[in-house]
SERO-4910 file (N, C-alpha, C, O; in steps of 0.05 Angstrom, whole numbers):
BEGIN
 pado doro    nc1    nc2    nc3   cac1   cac2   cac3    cc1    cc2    cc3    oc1    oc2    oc3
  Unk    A    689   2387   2051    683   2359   2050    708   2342   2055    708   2327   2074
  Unk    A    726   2343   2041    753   2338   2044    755   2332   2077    746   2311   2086
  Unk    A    768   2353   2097    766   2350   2123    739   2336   2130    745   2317   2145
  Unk    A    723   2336   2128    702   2317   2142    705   2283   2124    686   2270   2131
  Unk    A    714   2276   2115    722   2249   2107    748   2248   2111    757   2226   2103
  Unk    A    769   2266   2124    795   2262   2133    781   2249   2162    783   2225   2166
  Unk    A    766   2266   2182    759   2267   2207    744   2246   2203    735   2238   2224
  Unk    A    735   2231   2182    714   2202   2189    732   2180   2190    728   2157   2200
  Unk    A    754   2191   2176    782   2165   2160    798   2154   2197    806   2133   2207
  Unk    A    796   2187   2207    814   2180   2228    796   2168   2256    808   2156   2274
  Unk    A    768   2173   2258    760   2158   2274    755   2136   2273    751   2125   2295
  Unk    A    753   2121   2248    741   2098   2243    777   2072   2248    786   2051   2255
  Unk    A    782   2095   2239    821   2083   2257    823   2078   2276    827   2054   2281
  Unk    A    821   2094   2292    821   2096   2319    793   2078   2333    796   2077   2358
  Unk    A    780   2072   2329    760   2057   2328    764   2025   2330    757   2010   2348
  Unk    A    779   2020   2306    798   1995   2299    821   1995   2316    824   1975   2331
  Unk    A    839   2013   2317    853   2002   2338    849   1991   2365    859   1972   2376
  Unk    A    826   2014   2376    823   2011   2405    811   1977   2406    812   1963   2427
  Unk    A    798   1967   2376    781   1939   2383    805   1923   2388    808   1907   2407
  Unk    A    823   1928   2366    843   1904   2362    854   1911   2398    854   1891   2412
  Unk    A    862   1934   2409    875   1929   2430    862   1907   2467    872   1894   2485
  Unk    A    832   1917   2457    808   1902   2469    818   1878   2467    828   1868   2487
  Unk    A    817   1867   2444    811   1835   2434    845   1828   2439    851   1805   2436
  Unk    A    861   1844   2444    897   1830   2449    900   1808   2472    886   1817   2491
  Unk    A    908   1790   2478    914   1788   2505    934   1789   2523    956   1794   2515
  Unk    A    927   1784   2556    942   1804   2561    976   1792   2565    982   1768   2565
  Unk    A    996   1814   2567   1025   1792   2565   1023   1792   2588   1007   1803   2604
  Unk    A   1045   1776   2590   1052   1764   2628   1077   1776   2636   1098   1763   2634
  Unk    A   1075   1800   2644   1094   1817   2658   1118   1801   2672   1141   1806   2666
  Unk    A   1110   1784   2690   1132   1763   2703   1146   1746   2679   1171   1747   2679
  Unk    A   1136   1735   2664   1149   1720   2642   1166   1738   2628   1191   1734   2627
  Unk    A   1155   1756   2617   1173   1776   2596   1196   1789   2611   1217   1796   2599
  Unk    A   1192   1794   2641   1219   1804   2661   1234   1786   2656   1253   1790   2642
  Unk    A   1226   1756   2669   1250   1730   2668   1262   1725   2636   1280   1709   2632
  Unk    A   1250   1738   2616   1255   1723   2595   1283   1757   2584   1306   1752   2575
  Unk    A   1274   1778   2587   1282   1797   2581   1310   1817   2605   1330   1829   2598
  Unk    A   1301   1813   2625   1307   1831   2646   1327   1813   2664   1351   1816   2667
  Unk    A   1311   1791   2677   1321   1782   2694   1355   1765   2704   1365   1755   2724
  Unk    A   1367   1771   2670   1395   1762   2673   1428   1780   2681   1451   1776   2688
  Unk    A   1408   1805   2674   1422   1827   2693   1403   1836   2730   1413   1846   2750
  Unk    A   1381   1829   2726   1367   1852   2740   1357   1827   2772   1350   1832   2794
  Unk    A   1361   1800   2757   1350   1776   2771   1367   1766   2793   1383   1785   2797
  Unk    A   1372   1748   2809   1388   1742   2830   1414   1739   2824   1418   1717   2814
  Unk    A   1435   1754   2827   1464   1747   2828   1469   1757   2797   1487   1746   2784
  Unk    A   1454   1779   2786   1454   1791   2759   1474   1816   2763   1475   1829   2784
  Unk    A   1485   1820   2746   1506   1837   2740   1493   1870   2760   1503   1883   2778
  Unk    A   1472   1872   2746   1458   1901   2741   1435   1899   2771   1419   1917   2774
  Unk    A   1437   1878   2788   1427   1872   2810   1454   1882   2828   1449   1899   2846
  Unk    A   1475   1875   2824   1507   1883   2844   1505   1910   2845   1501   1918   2867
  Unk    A   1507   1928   2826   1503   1941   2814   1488   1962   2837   1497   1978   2854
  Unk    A   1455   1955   2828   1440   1973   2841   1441   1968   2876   1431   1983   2893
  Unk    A   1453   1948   2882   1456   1944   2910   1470   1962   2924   1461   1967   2946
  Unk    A   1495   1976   2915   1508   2001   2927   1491   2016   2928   1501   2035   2940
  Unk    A   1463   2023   2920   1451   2047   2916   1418   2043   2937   1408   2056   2955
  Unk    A   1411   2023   2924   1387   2016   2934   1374   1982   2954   1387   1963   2943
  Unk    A   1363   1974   2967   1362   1952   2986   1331   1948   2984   1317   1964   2998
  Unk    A   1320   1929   2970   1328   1908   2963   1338   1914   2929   1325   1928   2914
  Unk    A   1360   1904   2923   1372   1911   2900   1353   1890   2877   1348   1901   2856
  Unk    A   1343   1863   2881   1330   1855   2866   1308   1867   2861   1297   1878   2881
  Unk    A   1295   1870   2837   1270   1889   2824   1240   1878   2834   1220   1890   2843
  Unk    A   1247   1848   2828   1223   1834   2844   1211   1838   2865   1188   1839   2871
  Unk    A   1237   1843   2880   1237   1846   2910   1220   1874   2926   1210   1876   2948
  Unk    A   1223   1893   2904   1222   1920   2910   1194   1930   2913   1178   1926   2894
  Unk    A   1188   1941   2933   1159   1962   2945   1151   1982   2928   1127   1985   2923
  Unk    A   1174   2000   2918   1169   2034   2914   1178   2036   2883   1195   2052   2876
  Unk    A   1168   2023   2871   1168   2022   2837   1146   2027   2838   1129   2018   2852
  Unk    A   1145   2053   2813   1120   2063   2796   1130   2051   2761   1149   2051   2746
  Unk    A   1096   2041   2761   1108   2033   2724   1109   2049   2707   1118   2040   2686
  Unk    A   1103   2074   2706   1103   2102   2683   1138   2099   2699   1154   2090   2682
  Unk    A   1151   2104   2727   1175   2109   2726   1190   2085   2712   1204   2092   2692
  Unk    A   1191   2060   2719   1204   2034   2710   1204   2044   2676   1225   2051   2666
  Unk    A   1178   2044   2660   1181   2048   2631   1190   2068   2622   1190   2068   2598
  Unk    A   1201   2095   2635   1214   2104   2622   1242   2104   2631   1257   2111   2613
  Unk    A   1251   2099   2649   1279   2089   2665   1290   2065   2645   1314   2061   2641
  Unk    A   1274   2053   2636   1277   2027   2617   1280   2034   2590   1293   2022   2574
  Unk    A   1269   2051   2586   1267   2060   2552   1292   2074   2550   1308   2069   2533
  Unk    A   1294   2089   2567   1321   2114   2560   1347   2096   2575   1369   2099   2566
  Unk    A   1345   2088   2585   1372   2076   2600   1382   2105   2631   1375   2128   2636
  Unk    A   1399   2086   2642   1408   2113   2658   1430   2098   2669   1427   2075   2677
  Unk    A   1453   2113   2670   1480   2102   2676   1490   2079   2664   1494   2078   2640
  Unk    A   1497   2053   2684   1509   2035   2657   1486   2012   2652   1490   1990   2644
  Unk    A   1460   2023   2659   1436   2009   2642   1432   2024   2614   1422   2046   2612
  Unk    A   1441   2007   2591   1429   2016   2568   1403   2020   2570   1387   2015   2588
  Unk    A   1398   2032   2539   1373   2038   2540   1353   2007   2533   1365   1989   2521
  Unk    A   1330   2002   2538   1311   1984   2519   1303   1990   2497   1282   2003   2497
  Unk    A   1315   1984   2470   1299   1986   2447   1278   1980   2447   1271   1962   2462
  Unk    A   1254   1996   2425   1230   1978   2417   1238   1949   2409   1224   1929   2414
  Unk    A   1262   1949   2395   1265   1915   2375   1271   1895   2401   1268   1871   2399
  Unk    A   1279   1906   2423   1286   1892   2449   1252   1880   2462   1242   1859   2470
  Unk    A   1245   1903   2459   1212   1901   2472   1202   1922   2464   1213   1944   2464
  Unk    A   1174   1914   2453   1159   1933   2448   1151   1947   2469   1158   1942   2492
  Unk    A   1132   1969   2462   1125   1982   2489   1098   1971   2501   1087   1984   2519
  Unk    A   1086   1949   2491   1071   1932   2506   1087   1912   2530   1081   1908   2554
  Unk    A   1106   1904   2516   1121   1884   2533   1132   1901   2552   1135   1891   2574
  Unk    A   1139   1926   2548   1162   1937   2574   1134   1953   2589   1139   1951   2613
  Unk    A   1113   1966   2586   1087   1961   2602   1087   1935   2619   1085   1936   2644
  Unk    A   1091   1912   2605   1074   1890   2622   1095   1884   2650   1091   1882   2675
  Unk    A   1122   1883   2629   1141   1891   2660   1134   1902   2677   1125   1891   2698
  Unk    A   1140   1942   2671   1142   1952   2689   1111   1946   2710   1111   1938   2734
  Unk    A   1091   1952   2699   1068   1928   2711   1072   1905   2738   1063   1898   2760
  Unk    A   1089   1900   2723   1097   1867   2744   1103   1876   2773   1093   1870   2795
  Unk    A   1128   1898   2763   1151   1902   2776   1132   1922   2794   1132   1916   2818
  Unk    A   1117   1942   2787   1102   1961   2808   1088   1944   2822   1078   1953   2843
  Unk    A   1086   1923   2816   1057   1907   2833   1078   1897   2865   1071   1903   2889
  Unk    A   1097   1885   2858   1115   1882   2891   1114   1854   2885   1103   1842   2867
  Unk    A   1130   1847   2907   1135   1818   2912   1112   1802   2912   1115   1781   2900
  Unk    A   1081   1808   2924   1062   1797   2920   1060   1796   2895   1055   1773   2890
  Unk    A   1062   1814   2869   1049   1801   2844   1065   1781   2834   1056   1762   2822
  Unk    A   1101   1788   2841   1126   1765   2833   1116   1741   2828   1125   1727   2810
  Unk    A   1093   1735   2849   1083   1699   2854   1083   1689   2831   1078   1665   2828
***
C-alpha cells in the first residue's frame, strides 16, 4: 500500500506541474537575449569579435545554423572564453526562450 500512495503522491505532482507549466506564459526569447546576452554577443560585443575569427555572421541574431538543444547547452556549460550561464543568471526557462529565439534566424530577431 505504501508504494501505491507513493505512485499516487508522484502523479498527482506531476499532474500539477505540467498545469502550472500550461498556465505559465510564454517568455520573450528576443527580450531576455537583449536583456542577458546581447552585451557580449550583440553588435560590436566583446564575445561577437570574438566569434568572428571563427564563424560569419558572428552576430547570433544574425545566424541560420543554430539548433536550440545546441545553443542551451553551449550556454549552460560555457566553452572557451564564454563562461558558463548559471541557473541564478537564467533559469533554464529563460535560456530555452533564448536559445529558441536564436534557432528561429533573423526572421524571428524581428
Amino acid at each position: 500500500m505504501n508504494r501505491a500512495l507513493t505512485a499516487m503522491i508522484a502523479a498527482a505532482a506531476a499532474v500539477s506541474a505540467s498545469a502550472a507549466l500550461a498556465q505559465a506564459p510564454a517568455l520573450d526569447g528576443k527580450a531576455l537575449f537583449h536583456e542577458k546576452c546581447a552585451m557580449c554577443h550583440g553588435p560590436g560585443g566583446m564575445g561577437t569579435g570574438l566569434l568572428a575569427r571563427r564563424v560569419q555572421p558572428a552576430e547570433l541574431e544574425k545566424r541560420t545554423n543554430l539548433n536550440a538543444d545546441y545553443v542551451f547547452q553551449y550556454a549552460r556549460r560555457g566553452l572557451g572564453n564564454m563562461p558558463p550561464i548559471t541557473p541564478g543568471e537564467a533559469n533554464d526557462g529563460e535560456l530555452r526562450a533564448i536559445a529558441q529565439h536564436l534557432a528561429a534566424g533573423p526572421k524571428g530577431a524581428r
